[in-house]
N, CA and C atoms as a LAMMPS dump frame, in Angstrom:
ITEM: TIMESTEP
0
ITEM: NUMBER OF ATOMS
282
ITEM: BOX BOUNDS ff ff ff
-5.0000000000000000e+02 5.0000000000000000e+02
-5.0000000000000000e+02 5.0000000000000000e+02
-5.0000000000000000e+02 5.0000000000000000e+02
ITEM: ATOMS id mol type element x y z
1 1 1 N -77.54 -215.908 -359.296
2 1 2 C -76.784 -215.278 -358.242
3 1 3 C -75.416 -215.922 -358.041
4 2 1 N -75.311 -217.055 -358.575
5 2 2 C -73.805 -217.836 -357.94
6 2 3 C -72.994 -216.893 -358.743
7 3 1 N -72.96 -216.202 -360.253
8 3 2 C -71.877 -215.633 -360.251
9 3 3 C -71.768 -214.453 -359.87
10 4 1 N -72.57 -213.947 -359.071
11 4 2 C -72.263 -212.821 -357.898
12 4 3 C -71.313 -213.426 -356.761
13 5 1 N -71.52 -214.962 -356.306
14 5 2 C -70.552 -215.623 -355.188
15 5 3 C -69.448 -215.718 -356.103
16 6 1 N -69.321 -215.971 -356.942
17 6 2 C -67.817 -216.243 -357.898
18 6 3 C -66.724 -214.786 -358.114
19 7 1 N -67.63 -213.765 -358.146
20 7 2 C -66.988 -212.576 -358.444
21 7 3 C -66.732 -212.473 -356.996
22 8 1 N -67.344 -212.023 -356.388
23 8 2 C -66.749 -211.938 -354.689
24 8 3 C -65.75 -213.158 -354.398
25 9 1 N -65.375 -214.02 -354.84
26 9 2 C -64.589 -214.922 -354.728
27 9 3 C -63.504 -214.976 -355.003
28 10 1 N -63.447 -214.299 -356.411
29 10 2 C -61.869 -214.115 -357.312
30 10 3 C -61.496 -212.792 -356.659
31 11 1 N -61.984 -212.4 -355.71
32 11 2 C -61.508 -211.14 -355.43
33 11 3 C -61.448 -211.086 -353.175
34 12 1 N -61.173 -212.658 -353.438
35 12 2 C -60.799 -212.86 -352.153
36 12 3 C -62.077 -213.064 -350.743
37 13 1 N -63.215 -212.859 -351.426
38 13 2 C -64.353 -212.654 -350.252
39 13 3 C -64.525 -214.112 -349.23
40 14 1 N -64.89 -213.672 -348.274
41 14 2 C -65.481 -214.379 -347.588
42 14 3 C -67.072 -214.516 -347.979
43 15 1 N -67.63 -215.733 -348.203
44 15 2 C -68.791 -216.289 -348.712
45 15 3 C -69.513 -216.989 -347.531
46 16 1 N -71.335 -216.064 -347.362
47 16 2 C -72.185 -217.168 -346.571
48 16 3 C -73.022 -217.357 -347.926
49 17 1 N -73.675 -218.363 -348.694
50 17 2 C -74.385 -219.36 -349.297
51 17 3 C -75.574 -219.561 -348.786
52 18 1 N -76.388 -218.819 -348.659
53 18 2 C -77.803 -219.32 -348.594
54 18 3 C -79.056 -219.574 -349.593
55 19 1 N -79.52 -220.805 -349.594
56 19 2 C -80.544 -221.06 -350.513
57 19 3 C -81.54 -222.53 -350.079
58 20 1 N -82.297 -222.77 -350.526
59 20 2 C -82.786 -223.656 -350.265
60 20 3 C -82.587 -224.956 -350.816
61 21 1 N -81.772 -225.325 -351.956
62 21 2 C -81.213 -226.48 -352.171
63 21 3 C -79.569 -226.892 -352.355
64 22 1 N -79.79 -227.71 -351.202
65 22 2 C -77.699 -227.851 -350.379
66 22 3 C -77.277 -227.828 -351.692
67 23 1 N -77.756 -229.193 -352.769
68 23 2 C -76.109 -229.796 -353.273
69 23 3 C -75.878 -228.645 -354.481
70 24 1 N -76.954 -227.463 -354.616
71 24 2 C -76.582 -226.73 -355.734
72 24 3 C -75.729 -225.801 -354.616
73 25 1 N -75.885 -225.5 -353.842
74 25 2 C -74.943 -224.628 -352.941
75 25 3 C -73.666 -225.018 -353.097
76 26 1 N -73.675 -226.211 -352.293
77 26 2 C -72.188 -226.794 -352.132
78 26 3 C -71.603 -226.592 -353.375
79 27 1 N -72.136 -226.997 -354.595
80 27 2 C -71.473 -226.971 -355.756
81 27 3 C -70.899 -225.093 -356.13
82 28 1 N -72.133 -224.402 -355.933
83 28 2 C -71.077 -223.112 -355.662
84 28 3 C -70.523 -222.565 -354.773
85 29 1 N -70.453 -223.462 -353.432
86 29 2 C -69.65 -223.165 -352.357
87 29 3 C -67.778 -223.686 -352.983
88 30 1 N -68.098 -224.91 -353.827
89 30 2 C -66.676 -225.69 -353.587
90 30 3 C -66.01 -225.188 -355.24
91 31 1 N -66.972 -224.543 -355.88
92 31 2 C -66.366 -223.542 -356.918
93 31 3 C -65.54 -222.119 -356.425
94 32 1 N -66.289 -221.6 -355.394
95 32 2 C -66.018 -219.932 -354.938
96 32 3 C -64.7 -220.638 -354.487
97 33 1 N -64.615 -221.333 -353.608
98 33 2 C -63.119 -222.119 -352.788
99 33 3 C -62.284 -221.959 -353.917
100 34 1 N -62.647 -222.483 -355.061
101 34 2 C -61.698 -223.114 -356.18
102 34 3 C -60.985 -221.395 -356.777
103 35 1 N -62.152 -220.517 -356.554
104 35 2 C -61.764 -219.132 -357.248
105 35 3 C -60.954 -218.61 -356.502
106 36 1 N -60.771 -218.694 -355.23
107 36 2 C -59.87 -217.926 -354.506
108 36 3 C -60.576 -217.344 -353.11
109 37 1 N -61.937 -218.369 -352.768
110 37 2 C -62.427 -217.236 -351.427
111 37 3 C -61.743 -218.107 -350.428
112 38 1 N -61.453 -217.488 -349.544
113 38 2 C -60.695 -217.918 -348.049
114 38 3 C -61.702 -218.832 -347.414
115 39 1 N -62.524 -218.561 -347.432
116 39 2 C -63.968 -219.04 -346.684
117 39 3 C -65.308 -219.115 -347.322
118 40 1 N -65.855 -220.634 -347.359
119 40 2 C -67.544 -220.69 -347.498
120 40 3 C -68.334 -221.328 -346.569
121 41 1 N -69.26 -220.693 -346.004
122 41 2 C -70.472 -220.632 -345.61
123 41 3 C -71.698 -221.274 -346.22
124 42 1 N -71.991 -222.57 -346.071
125 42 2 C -73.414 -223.141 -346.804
126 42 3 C -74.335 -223.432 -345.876
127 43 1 N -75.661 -222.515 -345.79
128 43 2 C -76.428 -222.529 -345.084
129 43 3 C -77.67 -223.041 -345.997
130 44 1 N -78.178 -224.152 -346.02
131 44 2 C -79.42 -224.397 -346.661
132 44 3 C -80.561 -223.889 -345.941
133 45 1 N -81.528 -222.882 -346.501
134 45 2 C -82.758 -222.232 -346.086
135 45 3 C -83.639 -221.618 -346.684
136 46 1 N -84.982 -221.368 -346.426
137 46 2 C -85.841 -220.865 -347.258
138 46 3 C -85.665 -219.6 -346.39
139 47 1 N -85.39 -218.298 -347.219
140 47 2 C -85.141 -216.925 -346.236
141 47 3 C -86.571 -216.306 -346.399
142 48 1 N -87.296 -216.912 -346.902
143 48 2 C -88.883 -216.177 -347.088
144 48 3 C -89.409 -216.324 -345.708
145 49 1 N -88.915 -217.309 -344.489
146 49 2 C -89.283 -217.402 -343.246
147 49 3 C -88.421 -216.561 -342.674
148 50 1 N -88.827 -215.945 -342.007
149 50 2 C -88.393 -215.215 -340.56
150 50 3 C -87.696 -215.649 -339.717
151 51 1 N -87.927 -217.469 -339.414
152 51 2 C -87.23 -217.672 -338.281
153 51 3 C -85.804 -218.302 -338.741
154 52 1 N -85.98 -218.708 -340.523
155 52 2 C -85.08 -219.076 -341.446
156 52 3 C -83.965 -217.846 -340.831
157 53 1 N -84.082 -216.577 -341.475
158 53 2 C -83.607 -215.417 -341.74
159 53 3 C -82.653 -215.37 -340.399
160 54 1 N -83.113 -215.465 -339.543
161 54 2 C -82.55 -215.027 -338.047
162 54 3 C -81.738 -216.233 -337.558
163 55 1 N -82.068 -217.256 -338.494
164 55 2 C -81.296 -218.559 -337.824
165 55 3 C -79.762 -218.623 -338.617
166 56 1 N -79.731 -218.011 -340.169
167 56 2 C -78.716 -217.839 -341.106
168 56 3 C -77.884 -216.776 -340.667
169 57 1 N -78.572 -215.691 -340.486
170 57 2 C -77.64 -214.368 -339.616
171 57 3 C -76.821 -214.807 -338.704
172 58 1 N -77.618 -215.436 -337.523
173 58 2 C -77.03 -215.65 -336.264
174 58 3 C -76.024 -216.701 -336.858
175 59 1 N -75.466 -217.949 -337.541
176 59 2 C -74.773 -218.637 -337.56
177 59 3 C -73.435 -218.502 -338.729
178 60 1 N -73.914 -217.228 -339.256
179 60 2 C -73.401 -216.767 -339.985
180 60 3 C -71.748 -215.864 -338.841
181 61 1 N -72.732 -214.912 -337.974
182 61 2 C -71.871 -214.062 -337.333
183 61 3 C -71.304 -215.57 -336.189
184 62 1 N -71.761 -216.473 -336.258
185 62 2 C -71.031 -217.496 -335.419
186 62 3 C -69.763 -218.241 -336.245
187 63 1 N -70.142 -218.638 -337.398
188 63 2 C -68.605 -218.996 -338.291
189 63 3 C -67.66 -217.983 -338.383
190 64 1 N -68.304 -216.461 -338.998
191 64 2 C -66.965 -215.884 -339.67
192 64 3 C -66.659 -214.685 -338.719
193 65 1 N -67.513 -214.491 -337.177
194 65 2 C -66.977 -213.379 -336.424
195 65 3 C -67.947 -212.235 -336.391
196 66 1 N -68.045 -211.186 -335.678
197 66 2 C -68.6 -210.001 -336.326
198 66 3 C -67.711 -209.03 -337.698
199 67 1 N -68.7 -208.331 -338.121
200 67 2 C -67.807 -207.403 -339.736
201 67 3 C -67.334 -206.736 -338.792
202 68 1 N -66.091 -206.31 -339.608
203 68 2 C -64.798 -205.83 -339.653
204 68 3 C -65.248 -204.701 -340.489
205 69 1 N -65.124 -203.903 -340.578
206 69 2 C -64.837 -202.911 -341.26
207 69 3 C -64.003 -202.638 -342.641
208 70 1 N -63.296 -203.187 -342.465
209 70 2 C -62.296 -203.482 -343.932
210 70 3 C -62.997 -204.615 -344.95
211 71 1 N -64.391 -205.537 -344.333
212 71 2 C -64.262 -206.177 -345.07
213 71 3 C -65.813 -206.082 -345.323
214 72 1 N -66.404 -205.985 -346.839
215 72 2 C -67.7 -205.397 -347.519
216 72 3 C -68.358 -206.712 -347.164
217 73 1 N -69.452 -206.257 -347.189
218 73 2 C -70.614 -207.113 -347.231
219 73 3 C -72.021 -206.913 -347.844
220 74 1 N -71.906 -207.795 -348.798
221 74 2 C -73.411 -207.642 -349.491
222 74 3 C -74.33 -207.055 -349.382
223 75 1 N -74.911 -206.242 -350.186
224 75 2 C -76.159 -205.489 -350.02
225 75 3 C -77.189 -206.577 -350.18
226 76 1 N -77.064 -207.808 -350.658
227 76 2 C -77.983 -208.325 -351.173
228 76 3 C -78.714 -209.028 -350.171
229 77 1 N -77.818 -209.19 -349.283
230 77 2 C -79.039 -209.289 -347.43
231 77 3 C -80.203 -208.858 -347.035
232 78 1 N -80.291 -207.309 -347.878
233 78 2 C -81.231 -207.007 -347.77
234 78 3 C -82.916 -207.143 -348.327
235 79 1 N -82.276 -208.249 -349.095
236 79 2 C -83.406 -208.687 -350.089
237 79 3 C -83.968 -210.068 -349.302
238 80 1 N -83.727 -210.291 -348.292
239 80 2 C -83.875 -211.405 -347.841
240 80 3 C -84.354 -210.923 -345.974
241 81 1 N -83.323 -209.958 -345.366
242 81 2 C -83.628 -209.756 -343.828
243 81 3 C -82.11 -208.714 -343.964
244 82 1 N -82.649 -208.157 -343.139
245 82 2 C -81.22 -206.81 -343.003
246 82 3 C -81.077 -207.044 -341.158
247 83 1 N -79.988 -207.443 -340.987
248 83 2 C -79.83 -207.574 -339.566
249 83 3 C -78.551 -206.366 -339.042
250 84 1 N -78.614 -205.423 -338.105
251 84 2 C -77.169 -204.989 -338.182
252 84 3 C -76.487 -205.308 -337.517
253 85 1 N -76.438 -206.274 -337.022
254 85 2 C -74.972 -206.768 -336.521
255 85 3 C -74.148 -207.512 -337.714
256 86 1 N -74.616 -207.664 -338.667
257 86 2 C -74.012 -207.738 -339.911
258 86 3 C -73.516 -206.444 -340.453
259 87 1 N -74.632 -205.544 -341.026
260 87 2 C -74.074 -204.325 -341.677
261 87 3 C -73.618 -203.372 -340.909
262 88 1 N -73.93 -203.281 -339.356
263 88 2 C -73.271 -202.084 -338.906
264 88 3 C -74.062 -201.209 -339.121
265 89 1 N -75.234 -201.334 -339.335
266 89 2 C -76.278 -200.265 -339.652
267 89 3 C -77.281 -200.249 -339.291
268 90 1 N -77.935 -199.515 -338.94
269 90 2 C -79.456 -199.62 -338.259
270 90 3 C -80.36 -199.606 -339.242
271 91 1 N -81.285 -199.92 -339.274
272 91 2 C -82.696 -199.897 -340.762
273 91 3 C -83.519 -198.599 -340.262
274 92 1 N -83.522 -198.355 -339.613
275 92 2 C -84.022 -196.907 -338.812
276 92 3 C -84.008 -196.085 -339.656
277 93 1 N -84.856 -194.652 -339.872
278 93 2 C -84.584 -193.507 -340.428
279 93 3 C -83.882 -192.472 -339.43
280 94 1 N -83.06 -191.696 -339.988
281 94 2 C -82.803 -190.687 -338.74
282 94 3 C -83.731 -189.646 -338.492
């Protein structure tokens, strides 16, 4: 997955980093920096917990703000916890 953070990187993204072991994070936190992202986010966590999941969201929308609209955000959240105050989206069916 880090060169999914690297491509979002050379192309200006803002990066949250979650995984369960820091110093491999940091190491692709302080690479994405090196590519060109404005901002990284290293949250060490196991997202297979629930209370993990809700603790990364919430501190997530506490570093970089709520989304903006102009600016994409990973689908790949959803493989982990889909929150919408991240996507702007409800998980709901209509």
């Amino acid at each position: 997955m880090q060169h999914l953070a690297y491509e979002y990187a050379k192309r200006g993204a803002y990066l949250a980093l979650v995984a369960r072991r820091e110093v491999s994070l940091r190491e692709v936190g302080d690479r994405a920096l090196a590519l060109g992202s404005p901002g990284v986010l290293v949250l060490p966590a196991d997202v297979s917990k629930p209370q993990n999941c809700e603790k990364f969201v919430d501190d997530t929308i506490r570093y970089f703000g709520r989304r903006k609209s102009d600016i994409p955000i990973s689908r790949f959240i959803d493989l982990a916890c889909s929150d919408e105050r991240l996507t702007g989206e409800s998980n709901q069916s209509d």
